[in-house]
MINU-386213 format. One record per atom (N, C-alpha, C): residue number from 1; atom name; residue in one letter; y, x, z. Coordinates in pm, whole numbers, plus 50000, padded with zeros to 5 digits. Layout:
N
{num: NUM atome: CA residu: A c2: Y c1: X c3: Z}
...
This chain:
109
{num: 1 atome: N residu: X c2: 48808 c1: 50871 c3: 49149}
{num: 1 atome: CA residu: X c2: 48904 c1: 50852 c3: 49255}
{num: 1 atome: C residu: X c2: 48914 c1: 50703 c3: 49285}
{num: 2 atome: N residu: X c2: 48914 c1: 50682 c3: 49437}
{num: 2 atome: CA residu: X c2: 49000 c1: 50551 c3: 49465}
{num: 2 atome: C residu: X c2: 49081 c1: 50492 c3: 49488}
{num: 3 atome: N residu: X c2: 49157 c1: 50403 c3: 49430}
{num: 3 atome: CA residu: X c2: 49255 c1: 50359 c3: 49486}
{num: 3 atome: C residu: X c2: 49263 c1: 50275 c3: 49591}
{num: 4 atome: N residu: X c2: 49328 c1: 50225 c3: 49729}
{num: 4 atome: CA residu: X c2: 49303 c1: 50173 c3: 49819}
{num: 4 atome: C residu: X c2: 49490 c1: 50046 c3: 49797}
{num: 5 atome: N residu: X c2: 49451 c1: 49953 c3: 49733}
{num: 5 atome: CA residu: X c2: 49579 c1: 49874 c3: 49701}
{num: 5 atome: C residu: X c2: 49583 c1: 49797 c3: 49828}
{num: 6 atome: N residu: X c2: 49767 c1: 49768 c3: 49895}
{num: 6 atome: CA residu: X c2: 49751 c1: 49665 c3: 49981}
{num: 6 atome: C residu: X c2: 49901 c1: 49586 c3: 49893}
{num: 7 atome: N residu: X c2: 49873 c1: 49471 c3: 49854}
{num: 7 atome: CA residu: X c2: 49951 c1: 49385 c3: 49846}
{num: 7 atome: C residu: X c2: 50030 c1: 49336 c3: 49946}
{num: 8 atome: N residu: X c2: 50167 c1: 49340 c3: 49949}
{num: 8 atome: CA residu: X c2: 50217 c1: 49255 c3: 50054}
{num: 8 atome: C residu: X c2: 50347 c1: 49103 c3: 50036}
{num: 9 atome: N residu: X c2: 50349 c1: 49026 c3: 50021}
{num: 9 atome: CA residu: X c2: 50455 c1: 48899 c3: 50043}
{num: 9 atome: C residu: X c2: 50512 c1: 48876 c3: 50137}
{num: 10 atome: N residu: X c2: 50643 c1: 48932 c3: 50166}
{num: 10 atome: CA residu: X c2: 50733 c1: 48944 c3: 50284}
{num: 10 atome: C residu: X c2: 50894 c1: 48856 c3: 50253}
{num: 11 atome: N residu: X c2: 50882 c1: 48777 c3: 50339}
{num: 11 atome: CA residu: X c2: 50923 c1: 48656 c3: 50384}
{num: 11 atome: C residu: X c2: 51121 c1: 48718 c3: 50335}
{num: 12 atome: N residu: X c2: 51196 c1: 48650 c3: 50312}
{num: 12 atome: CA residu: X c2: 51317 c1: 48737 c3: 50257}
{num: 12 atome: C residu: X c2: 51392 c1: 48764 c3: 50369}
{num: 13 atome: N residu: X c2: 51371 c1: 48728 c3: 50489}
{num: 13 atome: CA residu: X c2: 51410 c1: 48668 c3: 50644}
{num: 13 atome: C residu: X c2: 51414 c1: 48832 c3: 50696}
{num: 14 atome: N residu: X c2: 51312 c1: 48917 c3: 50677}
{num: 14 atome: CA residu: X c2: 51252 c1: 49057 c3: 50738}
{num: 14 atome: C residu: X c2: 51236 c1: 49143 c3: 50655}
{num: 15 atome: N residu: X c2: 51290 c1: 49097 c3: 50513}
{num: 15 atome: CA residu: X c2: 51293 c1: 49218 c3: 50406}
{num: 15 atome: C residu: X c2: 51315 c1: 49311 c3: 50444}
{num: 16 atome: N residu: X c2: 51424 c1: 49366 c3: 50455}
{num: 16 atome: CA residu: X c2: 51484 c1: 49478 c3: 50506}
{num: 16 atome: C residu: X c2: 51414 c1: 49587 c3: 50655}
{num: 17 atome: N residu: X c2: 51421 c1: 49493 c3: 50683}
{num: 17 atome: CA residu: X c2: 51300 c1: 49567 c3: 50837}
{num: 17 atome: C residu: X c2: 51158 c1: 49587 c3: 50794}
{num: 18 atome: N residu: X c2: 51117 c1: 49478 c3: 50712}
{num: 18 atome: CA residu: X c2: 50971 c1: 49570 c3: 50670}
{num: 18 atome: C residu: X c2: 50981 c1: 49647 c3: 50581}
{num: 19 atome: N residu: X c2: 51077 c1: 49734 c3: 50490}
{num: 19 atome: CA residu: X c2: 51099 c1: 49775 c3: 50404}
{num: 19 atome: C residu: X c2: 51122 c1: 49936 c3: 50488}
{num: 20 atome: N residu: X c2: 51223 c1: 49966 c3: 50572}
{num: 20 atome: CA residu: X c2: 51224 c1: 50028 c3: 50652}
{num: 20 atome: C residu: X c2: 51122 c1: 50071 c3: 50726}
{num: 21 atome: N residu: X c2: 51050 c1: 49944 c3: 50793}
{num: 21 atome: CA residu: X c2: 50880 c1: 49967 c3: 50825}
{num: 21 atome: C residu: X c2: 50826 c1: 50065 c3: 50727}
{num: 22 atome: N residu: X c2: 50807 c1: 50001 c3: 50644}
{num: 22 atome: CA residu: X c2: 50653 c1: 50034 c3: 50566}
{num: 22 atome: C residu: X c2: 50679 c1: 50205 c3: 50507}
{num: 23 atome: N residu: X c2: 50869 c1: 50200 c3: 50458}
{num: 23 atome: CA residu: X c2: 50834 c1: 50335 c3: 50472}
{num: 23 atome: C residu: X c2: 50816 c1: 50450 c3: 50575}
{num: 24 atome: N residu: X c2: 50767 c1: 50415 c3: 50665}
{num: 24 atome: CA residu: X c2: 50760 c1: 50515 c3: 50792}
{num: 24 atome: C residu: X c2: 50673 c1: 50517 c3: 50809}
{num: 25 atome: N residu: X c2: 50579 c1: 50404 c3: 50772}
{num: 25 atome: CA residu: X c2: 50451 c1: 50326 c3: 50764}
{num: 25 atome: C residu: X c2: 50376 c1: 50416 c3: 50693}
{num: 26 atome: N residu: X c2: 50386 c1: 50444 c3: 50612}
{num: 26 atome: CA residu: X c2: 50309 c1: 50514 c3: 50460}
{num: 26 atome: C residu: X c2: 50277 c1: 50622 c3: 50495}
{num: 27 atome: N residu: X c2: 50352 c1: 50744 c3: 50549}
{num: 27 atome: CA residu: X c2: 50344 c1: 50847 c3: 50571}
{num: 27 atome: C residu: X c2: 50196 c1: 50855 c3: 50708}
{num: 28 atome: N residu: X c2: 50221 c1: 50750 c3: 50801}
{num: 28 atome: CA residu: X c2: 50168 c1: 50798 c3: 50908}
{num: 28 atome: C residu: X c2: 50002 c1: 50775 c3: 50826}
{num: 29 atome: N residu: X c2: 50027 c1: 50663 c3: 50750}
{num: 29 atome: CA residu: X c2: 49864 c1: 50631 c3: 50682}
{num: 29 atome: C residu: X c2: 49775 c1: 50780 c3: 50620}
{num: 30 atome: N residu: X c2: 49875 c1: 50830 c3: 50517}
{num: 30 atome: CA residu: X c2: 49862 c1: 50952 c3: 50493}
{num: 30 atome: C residu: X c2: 49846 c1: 51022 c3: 50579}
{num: 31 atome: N residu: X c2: 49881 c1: 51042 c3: 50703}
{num: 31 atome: CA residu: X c2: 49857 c1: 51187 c3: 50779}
{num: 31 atome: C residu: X c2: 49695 c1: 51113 c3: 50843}
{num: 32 atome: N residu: X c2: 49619 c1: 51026 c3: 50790}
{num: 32 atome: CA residu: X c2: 49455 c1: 51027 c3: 50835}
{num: 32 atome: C residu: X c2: 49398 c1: 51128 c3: 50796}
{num: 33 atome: N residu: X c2: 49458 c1: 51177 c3: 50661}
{num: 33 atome: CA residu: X c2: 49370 c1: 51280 c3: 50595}
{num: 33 atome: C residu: X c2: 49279 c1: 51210 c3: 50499}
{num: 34 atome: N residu: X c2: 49271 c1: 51079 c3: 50491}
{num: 34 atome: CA residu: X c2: 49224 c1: 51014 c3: 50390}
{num: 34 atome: C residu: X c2: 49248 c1: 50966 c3: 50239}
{num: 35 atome: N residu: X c2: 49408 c1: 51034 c3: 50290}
{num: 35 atome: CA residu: X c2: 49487 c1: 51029 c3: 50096}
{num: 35 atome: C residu: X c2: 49511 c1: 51124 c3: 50086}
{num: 36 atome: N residu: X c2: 49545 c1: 51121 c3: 49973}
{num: 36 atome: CA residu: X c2: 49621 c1: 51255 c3: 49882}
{num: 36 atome: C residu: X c2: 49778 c1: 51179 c3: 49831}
{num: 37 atome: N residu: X c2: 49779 c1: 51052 c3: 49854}
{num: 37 atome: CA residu: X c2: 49907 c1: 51054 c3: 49732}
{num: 37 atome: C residu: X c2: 49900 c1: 50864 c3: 49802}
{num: 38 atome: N residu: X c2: 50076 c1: 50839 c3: 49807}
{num: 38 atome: CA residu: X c2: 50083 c1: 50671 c3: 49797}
{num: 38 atome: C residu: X c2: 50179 c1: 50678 c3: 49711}
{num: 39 atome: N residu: X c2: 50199 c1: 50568 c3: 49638}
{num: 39 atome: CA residu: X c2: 50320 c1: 50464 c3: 49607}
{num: 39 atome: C residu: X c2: 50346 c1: 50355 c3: 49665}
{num: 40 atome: N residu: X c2: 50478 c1: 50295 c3: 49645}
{num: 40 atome: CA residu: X c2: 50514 c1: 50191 c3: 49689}
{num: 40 atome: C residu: X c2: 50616 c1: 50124 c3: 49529}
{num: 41 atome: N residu: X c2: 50580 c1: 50016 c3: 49507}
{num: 41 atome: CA residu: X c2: 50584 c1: 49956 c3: 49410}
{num: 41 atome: C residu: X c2: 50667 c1: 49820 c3: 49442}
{num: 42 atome: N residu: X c2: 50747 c1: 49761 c3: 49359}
{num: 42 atome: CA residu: X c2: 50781 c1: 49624 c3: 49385}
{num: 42 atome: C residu: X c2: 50761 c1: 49560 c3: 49274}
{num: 43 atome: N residu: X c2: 50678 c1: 49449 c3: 49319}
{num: 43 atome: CA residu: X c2: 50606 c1: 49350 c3: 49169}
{num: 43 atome: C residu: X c2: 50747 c1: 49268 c3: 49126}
{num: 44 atome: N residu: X c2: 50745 c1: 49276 c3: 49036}
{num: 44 atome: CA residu: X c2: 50848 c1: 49200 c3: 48970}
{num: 44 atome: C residu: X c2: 50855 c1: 49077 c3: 48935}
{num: 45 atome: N residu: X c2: 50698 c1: 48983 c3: 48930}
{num: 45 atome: CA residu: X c2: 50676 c1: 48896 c3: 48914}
{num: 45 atome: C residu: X c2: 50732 c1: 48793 c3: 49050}
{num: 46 atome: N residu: X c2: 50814 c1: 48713 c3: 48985}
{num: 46 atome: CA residu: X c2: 50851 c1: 48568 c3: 49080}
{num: 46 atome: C residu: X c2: 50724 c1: 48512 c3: 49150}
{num: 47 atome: N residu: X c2: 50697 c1: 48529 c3: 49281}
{num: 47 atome: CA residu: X c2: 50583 c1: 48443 c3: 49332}
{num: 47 atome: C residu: X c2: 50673 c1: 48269 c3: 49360}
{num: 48 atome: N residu: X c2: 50553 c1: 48217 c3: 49346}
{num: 48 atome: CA residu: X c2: 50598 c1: 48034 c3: 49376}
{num: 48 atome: C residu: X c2: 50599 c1: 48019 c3: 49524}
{num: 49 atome: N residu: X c2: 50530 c1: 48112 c3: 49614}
{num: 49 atome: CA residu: X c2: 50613 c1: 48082 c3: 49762}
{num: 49 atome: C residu: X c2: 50702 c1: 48119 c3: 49794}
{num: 50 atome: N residu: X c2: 50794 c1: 48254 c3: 49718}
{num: 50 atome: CA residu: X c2: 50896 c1: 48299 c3: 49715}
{num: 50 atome: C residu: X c2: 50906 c1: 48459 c3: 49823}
{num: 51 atome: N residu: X c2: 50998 c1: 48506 c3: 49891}
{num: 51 atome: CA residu: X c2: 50954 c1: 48601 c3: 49879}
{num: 51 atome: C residu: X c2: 50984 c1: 48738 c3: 49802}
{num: 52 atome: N residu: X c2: 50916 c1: 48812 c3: 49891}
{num: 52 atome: CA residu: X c2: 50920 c1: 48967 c3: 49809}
{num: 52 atome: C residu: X c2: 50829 c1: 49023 c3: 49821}
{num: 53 atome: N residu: X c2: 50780 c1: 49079 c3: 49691}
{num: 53 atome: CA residu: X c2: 50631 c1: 49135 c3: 49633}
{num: 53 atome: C residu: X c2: 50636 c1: 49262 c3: 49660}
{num: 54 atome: N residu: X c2: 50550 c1: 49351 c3: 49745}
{num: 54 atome: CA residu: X c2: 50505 c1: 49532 c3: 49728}
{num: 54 atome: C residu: X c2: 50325 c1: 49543 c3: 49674}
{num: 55 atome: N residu: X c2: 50346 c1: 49644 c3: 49629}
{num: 55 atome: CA residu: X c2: 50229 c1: 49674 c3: 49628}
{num: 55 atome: C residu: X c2: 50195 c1: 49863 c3: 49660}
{num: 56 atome: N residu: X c2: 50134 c1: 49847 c3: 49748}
{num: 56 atome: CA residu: X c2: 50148 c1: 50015 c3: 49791}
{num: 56 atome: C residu: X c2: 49968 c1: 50063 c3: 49783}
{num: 57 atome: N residu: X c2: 49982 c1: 50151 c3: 49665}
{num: 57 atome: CA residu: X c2: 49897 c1: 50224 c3: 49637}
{num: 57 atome: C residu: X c2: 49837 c1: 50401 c3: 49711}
{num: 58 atome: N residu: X c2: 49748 c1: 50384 c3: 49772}
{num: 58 atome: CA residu: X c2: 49709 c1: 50479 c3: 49810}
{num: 58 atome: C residu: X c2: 49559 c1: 50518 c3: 49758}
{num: 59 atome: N residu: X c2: 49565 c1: 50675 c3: 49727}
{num: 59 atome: CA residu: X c2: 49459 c1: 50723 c3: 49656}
{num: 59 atome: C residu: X c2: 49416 c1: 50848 c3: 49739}
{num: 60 atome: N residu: X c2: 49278 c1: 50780 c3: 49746}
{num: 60 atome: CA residu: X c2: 49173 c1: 50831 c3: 49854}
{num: 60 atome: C residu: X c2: 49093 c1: 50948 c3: 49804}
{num: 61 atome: N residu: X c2: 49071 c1: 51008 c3: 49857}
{num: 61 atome: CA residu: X c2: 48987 c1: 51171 c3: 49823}
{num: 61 atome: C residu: X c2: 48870 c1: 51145 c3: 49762}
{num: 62 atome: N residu: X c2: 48801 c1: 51038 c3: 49829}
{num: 62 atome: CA residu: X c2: 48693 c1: 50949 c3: 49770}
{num: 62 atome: C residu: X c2: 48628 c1: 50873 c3: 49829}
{num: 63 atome: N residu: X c2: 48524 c1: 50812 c3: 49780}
{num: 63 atome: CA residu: X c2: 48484 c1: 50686 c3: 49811}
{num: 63 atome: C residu: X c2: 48425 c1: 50698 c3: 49984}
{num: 64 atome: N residu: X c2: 48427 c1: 50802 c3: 50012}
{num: 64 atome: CA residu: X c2: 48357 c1: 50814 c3: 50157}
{num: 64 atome: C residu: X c2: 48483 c1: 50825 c3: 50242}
{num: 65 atome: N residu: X c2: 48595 c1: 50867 c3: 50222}
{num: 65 atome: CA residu: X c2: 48698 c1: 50904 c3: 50246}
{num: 65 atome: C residu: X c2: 48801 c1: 50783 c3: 50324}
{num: 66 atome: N residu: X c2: 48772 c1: 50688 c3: 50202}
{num: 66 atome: CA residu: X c2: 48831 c1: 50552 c3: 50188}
{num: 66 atome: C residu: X c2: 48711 c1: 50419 c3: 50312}
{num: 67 atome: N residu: X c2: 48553 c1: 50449 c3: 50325}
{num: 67 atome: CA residu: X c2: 48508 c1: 50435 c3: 50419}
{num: 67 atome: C residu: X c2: 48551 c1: 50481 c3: 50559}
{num: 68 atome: N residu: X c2: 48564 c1: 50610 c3: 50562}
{num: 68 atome: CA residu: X c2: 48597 c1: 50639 c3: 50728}
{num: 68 atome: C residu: X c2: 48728 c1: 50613 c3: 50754}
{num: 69 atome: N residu: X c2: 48855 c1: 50576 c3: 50660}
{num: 69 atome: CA residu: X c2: 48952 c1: 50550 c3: 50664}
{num: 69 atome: C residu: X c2: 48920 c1: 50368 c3: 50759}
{num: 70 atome: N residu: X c2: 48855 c1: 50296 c3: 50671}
{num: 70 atome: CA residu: X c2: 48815 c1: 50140 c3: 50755}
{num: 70 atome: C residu: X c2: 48766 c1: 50167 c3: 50885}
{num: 71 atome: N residu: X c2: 48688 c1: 50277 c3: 50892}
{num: 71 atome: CA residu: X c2: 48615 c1: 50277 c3: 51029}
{num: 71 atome: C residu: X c2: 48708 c1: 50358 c3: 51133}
{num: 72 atome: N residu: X c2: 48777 c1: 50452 c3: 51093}
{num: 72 atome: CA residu: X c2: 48812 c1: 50512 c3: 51193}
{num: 72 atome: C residu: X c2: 48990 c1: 50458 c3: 51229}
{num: 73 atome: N residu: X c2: 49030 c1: 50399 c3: 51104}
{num: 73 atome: CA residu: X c2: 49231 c1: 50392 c3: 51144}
{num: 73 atome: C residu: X c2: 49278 c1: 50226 c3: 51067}
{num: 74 atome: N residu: X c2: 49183 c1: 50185 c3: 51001}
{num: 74 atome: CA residu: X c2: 49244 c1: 50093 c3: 50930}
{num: 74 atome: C residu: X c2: 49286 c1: 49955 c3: 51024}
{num: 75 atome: N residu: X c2: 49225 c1: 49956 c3: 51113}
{num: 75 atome: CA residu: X c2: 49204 c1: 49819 c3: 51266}
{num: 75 atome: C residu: X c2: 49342 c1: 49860 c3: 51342}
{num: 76 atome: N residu: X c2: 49385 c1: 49954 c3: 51382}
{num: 76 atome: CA residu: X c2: 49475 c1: 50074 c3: 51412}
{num: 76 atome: C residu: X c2: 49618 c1: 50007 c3: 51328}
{num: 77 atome: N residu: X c2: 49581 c1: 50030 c3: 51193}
{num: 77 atome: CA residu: X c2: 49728 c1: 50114 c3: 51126}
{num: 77 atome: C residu: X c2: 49759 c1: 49947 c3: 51074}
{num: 78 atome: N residu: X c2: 49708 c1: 49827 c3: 51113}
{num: 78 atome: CA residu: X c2: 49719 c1: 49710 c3: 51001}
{num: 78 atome: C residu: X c2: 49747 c1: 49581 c3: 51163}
{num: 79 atome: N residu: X c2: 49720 c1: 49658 c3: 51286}
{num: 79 atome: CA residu: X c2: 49763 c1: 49603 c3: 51419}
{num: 79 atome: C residu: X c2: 49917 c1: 49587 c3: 51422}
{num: 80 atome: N residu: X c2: 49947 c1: 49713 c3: 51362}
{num: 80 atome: CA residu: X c2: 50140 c1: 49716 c3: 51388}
{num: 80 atome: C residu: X c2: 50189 c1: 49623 c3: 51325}
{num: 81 atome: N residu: X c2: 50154 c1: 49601 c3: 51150}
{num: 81 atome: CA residu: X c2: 50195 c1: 49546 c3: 51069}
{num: 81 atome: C residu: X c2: 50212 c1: 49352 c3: 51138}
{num: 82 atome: N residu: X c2: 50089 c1: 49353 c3: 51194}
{num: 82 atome: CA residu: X c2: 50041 c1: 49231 c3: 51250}
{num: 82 atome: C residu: X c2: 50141 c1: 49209 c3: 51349}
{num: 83 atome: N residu: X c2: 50171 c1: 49273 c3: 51446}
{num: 83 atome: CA residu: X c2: 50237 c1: 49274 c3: 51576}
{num: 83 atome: C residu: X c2: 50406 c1: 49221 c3: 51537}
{num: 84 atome: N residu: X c2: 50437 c1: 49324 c3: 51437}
{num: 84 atome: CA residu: X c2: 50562 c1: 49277 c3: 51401}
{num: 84 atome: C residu: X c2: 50543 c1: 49184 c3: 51271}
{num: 85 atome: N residu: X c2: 50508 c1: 49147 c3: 51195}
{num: 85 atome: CA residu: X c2: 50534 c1: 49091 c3: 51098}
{num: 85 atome: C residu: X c2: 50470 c1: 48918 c3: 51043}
{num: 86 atome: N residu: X c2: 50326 c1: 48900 c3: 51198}
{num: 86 atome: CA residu: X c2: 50255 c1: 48826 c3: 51153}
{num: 86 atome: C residu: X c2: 50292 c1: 48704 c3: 51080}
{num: 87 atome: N residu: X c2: 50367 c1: 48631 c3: 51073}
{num: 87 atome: CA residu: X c2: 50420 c1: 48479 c3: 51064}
{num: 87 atome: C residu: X c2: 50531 c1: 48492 c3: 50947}
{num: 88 atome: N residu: X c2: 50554 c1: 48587 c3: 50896}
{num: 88 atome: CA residu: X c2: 50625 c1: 48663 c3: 50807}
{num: 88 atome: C residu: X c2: 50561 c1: 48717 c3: 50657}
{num: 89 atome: N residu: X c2: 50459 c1: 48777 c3: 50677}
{num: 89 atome: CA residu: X c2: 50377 c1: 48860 c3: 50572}
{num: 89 atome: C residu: X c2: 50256 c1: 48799 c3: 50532}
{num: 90 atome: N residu: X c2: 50212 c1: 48785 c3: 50424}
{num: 90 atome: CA residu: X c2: 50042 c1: 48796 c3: 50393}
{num: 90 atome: C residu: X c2: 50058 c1: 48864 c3: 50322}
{num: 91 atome: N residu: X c2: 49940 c1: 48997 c3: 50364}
{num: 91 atome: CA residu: X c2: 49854 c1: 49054 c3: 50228}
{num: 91 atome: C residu: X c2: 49732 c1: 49072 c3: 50214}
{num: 92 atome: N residu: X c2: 49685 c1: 49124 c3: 50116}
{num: 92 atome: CA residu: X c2: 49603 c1: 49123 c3: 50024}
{num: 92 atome: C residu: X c2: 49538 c1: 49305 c3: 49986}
{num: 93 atome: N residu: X c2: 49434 c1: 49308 c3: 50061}
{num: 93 atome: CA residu: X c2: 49365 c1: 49455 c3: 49981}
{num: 93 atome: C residu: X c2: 49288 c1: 49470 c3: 49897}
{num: 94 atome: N residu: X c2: 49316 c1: 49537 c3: 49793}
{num: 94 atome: CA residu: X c2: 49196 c1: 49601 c3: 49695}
{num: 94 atome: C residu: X c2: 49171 c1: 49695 c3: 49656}
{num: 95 atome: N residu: X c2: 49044 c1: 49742 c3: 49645}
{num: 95 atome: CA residu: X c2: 48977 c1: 49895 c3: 49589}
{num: 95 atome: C residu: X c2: 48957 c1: 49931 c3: 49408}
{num: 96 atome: N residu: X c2: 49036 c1: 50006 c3: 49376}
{num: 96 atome: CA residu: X c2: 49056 c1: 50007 c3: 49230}
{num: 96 atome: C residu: X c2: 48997 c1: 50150 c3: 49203}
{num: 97 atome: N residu: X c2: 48870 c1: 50172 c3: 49103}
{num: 97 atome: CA residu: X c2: 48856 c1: 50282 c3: 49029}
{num: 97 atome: C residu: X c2: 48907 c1: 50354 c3: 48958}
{num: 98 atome: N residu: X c2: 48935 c1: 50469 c3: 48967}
{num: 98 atome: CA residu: X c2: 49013 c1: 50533 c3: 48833}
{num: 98 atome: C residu: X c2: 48953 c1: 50557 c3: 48734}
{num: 99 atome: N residu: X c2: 48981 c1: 50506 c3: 48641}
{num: 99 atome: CA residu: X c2: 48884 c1: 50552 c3: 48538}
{num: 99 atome: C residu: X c2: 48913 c1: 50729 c3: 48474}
{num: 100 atome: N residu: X c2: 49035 c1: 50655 c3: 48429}
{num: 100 atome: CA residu: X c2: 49119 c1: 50774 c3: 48348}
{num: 100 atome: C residu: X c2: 49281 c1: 50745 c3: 48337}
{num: 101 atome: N residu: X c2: 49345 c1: 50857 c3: 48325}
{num: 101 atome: CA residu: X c2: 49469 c1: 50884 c3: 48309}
{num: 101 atome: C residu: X c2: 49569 c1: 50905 c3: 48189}
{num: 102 atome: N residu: X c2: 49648 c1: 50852 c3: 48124}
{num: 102 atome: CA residu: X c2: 49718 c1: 50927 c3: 48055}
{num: 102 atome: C residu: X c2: 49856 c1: 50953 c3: 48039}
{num: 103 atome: N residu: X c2: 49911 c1: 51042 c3: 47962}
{num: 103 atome: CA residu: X c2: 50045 c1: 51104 c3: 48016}
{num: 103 atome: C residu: X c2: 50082 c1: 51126 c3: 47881}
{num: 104 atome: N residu: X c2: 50210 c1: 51088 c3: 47839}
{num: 104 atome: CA residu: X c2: 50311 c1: 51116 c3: 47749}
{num: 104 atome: C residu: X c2: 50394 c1: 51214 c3: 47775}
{num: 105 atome: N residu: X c2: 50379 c1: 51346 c3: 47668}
{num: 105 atome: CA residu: X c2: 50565 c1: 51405 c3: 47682}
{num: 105 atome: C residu: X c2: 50650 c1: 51384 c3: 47644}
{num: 106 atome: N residu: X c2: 50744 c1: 51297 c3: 47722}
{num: 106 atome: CA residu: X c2: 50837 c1: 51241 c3: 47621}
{num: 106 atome: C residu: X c2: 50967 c1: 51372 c3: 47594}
{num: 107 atome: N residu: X c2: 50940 c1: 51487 c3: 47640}
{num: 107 atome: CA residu: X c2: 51063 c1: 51556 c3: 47606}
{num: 107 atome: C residu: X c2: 50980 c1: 51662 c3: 47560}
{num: 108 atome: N residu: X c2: 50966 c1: 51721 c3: 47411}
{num: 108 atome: CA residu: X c2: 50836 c1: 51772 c3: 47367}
{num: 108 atome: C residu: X c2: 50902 c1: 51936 c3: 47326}
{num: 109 atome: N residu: X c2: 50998 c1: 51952 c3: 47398}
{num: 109 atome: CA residu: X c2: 51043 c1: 52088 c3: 47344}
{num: 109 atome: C residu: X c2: 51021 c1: 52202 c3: 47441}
């Protein structure tokens, strides 16, 4: 499986509105048919430009999946972000392999 990571650093000015964004955002990414599953994550780590850290994970059907996703919606779905947010946001994408999974029960009865 792939993961399709987009990092984002959003300015503390538009927090709230891209936060609102992105979740309305997420869903429409998903309805490409190119995921199965997102998260949305907040890094906890203090960046030195300051700021607020996401990281929104989406996991792609597969590696061809995650191709026609660039070719057919990604120019598309990363225009909006741009339109409203440019001077505000940088991020950052990356493609992460799954290797493997594991899972604790923590309630074993």
């Amino acid at each position: 499986m792939i993961i399709y990571n987009v990092t984002a650093n959003i300015d503390e000015s538009i927090h709230g509105e891209w936060l609102a964004w992105i979740k309305d955002h997420i869903p429409e990414v998903l309805s490409t048919g190119k995921f199965n599953k997102a998260t949305l994550t907040r890094v906890l780590v203090k960046e030195d430009m300051g700021g607020v850290t996401y990281s929104i994970q989406y996991r792609a059907h597969s590696r061809e999946a995650l191709d026609a996703y660039y070719e057919e919606d990604a120019q598309r779905m990363r225009a909006d972000a741009i339109k409203r947010f440019a001077d505000k946001m940088v991020a950052f994408r990356t493609e992460l392999e799954l290797i493997d999974e594991y899972f604790v029960d923590i309630n074993p009865n």
